[in-house]
N, C-alpha and C positions, 0 to 999 in steps of 0.2 A: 422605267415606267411600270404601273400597279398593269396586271394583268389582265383585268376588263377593263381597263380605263379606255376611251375611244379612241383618245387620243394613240394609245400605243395599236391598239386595232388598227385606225388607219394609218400609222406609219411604218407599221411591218404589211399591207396592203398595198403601198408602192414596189412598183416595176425596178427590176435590179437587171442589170444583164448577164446574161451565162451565156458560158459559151458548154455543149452538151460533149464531155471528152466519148461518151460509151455511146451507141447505138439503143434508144427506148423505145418499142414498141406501142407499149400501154398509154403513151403522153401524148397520143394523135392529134387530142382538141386542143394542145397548145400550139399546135405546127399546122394549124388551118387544116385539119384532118388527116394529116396525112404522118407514119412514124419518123420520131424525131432521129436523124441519124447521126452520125458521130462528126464533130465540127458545125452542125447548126449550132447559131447563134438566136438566143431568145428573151426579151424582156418578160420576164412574170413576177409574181407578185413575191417580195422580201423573204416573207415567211417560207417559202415552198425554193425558194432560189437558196437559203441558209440548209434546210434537212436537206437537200439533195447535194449541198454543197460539200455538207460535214458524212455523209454517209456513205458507206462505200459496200458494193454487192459482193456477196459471195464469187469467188472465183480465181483463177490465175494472176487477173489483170491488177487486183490489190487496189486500184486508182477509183477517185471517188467520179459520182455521175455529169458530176460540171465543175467547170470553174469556175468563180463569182466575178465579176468584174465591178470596177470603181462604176456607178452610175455617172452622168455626166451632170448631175446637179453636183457633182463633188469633183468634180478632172480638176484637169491640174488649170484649165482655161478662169475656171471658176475662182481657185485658188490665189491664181494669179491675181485678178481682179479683186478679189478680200483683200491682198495686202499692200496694193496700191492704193484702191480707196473705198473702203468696207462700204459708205454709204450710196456708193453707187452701184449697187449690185440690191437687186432686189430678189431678196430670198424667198421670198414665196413665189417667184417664176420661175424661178430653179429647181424646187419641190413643196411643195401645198405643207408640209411637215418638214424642214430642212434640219434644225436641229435633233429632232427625232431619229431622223435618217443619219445624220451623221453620229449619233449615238451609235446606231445598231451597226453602223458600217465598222465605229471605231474597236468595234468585238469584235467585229471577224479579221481586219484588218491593223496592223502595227504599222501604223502611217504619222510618225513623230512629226512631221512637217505640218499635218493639217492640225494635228491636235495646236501647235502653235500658234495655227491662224487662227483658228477658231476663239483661241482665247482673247486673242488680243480683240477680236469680233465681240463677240462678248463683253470685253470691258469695256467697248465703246457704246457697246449698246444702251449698258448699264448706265453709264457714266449721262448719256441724253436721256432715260427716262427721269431720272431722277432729277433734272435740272427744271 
């Protein structure tokens, strides 16, 4: 997705869940005011759940500040239900951007299974607009 495009604005604007491996001090207004400590679990927004995902602080500990988890528009519940029967899953109750989201997830994550659903999703999708 082009850079200002809105569309990628609001899909790296979706809530990703982390789990926060290191104790942050400075992140109080995402943990309802109070510092985030090591093992809170937080949905925030794509973009800030990816830098904090891929970055990692100075120090002994080497280990980055969270670690990303699959959101639950894309678990494996979801999954399941795509390849049983794609048209009964409605993807925008899942994520307002679903294919977007699963774009940005399939860069941070190597998840050969879903990229398979997705396609065949996809071609069916394809395959009823065009009819």
């Amino acid at each position: 997705m082009a850079y200002y495009s809105p569309d990628a604005i609001l899909t790296d604007a979706q809530k990703a869940p982390c789990t926060f491996t290191l104790a942050v001090p400075r992140l109080a207004p995402l943990n309802s005011g109070s510092a985030v400590e090591a093992g809170t679990k937080l949905d925030i927004p794509l973009w800030m759940a990816e830098l904090l995902a891929v970055s990692k602080p100075s120090g002994p500990s080497g280990q980055s500040l969270v670690t990303l988890d699959m959101p639950p528009a894309l678990g494996q519940r979801v999954m399941n239900a795509l390849r049983a029967d794609p048209r009964s899953v409605d993807l925008r109750a899942q994520a307002f951007y679903f294919y977007g989201l699963c774009e940005r997830m399939l860069e941070l994550f190597d998840e050969e299974d879903m990229v398979e659903v997705l396609t065949d999703v996809s071609l069916l999708v394809c395959v009823f607009q065009c009819r």
